[in-house]
PASEBA-1860 file (N, C-alpha, C; in nm, 3 decimals):
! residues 121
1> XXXXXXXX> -0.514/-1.052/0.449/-0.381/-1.092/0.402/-0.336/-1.006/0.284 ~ -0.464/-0.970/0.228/-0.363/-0.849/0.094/-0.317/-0.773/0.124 ~ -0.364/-0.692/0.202/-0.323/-0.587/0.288/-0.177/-0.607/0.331 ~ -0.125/-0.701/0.374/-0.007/-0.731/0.388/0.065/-0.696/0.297 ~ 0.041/-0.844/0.161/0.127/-0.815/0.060/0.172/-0.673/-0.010 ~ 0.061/-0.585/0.000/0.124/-0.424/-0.044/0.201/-0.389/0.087 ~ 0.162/-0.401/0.182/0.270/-0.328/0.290/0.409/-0.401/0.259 ~ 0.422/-0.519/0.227/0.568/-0.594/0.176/0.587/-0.497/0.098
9> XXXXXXXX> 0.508/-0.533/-0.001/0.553/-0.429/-0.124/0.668/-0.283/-0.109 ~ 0.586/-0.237/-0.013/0.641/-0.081/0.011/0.733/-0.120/0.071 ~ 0.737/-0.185/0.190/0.847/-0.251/0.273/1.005/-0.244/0.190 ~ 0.978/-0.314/0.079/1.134/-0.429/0.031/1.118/-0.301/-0.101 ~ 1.056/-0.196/-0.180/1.088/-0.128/-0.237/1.142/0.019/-0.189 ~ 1.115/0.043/-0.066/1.182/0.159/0.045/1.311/0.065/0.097 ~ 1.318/-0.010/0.124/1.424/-0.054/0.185/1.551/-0.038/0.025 ~ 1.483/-0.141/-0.060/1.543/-0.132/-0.126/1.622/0.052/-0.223
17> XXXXXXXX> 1.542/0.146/-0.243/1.601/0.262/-0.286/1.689/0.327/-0.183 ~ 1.684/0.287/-0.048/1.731/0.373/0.037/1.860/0.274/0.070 ~ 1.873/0.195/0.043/2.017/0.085/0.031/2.100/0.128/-0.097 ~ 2.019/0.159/-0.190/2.076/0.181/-0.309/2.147/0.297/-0.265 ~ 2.074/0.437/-0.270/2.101/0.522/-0.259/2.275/0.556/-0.133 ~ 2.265/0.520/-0.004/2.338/0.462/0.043/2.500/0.447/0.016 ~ 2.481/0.337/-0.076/2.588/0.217/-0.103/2.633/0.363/-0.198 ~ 2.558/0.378/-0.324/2.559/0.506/-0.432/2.682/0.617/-0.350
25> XXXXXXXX> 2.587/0.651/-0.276/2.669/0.786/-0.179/2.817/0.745/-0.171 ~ 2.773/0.655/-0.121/2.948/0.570/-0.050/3.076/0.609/-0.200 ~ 3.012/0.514/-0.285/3.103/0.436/-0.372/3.160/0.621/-0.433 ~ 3.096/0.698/-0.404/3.180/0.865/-0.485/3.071/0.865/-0.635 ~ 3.117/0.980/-0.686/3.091/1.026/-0.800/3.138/0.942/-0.945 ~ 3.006/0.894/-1.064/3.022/0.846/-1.113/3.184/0.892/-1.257 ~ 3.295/0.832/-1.289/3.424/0.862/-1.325/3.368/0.925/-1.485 ~ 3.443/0.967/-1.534/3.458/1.042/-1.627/3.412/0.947/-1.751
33> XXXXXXXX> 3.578/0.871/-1.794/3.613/0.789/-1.871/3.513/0.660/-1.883 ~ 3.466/0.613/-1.983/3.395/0.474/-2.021/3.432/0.398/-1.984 ~ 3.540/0.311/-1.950/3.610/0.216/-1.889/3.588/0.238/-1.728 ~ 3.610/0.347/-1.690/3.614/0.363/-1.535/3.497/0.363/-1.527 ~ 3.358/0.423/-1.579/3.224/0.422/-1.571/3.203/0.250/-1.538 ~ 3.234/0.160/-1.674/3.176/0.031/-1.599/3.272/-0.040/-1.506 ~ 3.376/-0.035/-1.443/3.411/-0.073/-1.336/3.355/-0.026/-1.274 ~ 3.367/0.064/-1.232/3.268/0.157/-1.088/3.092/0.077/-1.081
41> XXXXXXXX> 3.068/0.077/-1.204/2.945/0.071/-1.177/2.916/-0.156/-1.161 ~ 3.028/-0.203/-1.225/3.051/-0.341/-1.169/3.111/-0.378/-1.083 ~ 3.182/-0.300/-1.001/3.186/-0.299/-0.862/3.050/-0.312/-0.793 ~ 3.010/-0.173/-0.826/2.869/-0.144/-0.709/2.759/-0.303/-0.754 ~ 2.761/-0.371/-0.871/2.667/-0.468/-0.872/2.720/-0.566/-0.792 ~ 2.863/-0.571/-0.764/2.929/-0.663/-0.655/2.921/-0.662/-0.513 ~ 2.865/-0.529/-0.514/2.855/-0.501/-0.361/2.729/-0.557/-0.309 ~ 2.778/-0.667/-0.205/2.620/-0.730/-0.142/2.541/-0.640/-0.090
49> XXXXXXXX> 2.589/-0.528/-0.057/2.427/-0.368/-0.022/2.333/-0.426/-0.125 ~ 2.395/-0.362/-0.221/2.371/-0.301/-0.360/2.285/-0.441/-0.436 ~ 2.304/-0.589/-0.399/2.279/-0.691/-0.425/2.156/-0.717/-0.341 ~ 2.172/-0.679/-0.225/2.031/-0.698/-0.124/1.913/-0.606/-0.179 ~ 1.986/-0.467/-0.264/1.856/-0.404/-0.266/1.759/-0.456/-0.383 ~ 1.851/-0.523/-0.505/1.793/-0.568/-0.612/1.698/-0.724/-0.556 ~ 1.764/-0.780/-0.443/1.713/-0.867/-0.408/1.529/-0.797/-0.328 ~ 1.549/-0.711/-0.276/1.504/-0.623/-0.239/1.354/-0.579/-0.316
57> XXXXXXXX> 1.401/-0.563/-0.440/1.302/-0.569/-0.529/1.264/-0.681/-0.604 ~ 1.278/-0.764/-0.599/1.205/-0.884/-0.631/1.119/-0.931/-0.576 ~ 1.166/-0.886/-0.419/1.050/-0.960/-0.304/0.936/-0.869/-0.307 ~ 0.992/-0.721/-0.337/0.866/-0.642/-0.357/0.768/-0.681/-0.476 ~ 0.804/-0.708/-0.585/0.741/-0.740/-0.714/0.687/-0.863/-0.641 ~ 0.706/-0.977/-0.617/0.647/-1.099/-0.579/0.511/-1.068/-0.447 ~ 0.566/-0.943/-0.361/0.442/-0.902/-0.285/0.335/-0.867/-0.383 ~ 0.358/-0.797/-0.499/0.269/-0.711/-0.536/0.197/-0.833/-0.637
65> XXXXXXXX> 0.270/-0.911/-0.703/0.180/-1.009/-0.799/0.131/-1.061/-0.655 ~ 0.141/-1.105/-0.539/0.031/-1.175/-0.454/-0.073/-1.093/-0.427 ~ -0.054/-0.925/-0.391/-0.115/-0.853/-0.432/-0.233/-0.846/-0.514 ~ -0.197/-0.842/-0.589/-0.297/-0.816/-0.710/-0.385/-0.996/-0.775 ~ -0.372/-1.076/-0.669/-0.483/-1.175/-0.651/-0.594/-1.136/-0.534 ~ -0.531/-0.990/-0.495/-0.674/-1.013/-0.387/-0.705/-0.884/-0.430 ~ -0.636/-0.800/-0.481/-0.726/-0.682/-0.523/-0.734/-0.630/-0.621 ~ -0.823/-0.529/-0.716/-0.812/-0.476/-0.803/-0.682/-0.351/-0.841
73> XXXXXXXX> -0.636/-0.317/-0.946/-0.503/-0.307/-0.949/-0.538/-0.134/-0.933 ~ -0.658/-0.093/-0.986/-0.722/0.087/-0.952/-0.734/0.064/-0.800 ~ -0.757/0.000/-0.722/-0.744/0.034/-0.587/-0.594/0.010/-0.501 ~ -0.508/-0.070/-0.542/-0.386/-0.121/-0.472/-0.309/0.003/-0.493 ~ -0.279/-0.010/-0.633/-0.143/0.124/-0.679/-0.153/0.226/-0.612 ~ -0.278/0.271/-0.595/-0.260/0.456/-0.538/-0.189/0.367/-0.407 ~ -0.172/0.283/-0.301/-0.074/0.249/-0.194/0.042/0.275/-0.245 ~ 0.094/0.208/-0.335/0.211/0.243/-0.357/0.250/0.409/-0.326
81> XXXXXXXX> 0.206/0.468/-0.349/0.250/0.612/-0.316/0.308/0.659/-0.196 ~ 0.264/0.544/-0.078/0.321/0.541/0.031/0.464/0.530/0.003 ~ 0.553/0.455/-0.077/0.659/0.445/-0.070/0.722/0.609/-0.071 ~ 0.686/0.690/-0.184/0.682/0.821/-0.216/0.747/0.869/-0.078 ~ 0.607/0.842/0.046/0.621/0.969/0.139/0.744/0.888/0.214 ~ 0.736/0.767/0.222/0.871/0.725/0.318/0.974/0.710/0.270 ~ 1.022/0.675/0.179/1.176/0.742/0.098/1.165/0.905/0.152 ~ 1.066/0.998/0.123/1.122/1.114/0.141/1.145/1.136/0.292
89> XXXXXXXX> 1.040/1.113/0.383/1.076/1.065/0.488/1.206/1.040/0.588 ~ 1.235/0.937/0.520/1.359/0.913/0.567/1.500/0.903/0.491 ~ 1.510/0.969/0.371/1.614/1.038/0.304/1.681/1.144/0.377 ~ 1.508/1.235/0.442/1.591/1.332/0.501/1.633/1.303/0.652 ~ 1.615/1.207/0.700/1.656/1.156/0.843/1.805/1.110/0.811 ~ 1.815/1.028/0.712/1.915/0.922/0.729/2.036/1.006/0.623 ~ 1.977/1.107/0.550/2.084/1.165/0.431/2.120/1.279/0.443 ~ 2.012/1.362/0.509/2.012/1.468/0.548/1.961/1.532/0.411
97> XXXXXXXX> 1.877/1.439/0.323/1.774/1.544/0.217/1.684/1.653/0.249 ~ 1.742/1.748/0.139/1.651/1.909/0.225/1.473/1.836/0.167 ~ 1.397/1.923/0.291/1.324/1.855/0.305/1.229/2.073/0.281 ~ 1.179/2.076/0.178/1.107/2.247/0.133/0.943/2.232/0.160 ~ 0.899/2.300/0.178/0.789/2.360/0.134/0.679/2.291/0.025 ~ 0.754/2.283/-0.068/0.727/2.235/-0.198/0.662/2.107/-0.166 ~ 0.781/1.999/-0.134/0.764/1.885/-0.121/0.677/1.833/-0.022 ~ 0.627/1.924/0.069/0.575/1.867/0.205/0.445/1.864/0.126
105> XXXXXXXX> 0.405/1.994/0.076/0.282/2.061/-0.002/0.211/1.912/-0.112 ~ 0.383/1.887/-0.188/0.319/1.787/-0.273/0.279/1.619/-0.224 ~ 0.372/1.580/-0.076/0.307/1.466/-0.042/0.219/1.443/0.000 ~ 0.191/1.618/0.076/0.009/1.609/0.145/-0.060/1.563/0.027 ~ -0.042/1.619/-0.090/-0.155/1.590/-0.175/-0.153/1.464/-0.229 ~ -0.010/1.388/-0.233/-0.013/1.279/-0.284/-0.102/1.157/-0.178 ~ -0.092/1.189/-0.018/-0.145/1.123/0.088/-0.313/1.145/0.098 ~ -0.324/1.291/0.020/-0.509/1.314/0.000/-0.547/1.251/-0.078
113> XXXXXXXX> -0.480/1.232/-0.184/-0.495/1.107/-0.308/-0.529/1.039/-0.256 ~ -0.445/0.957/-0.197/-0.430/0.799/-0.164/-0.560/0.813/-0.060 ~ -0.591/0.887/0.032/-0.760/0.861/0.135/-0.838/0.911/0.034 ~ -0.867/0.953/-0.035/-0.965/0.937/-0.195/-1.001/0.834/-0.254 ~ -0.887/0.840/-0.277/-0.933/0.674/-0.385/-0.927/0.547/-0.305 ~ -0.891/0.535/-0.173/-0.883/0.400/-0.094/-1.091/0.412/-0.052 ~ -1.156/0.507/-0.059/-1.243/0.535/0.015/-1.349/0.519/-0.125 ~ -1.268/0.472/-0.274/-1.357/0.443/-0.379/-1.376/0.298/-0.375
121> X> -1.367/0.221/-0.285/-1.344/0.103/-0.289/-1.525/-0.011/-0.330
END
């Protein structure tokens, strides 16, 4: 069953940045002027997307405190990194994020991490 709760975890915190991000795109470029800055940006807290994703992260935080009753917190976190590769993942599916060299290079290593230290258990 812990095992679960981190896969929630990643679940409702990918869901959640990639809603954000999203809604973000939509709403245009943040306005110049201070006044237009917080309308724009109290709009977007009005927007039920934008409301699901914060909701979004709560459920993730509530996975992860269930989480962290079944496991030690040096073995759980390096999972989290999974979120890492699937935001990038699917940023570039769904956003069309350039997807380099660089980055592929650095999630391999972030994914060699993560079978490292899952294998310190």
């Amino acid at each position: 069953m812990g095992y679960l709760y981190i896969i929630g975890t990643i679940i409702f915190t990918v869901y959640g940045q990639l809603v954000l991000k999203w809604q973000v795109d939509q709403a245009g470029s943040l306005p110049g002027a201070l006044w237009e800055k917080l309308v724009f940006l109290l709009q977007l807290l009005l927007n039920p997307w934008i409301i699901s994703g914060f909701l979004s992260a709560f459920l993730a935080a509530l996975c992860w405190m269930a989480a962290m009753t079944k496991f030690n917190i040096s073995f759980a976190y390096p999972f989290m990194s999974l979120s890492f590769v699937l935001v990038f993942l699917l940023s570039a599916v769904l956003f069309g994020d350039p997807v380099t060299i660089h980055k592929v290079v650095g999630l391999a290593l972030v994914v060699a991490g993560l079978v490292v230290t899952s294998q310190s258990m």
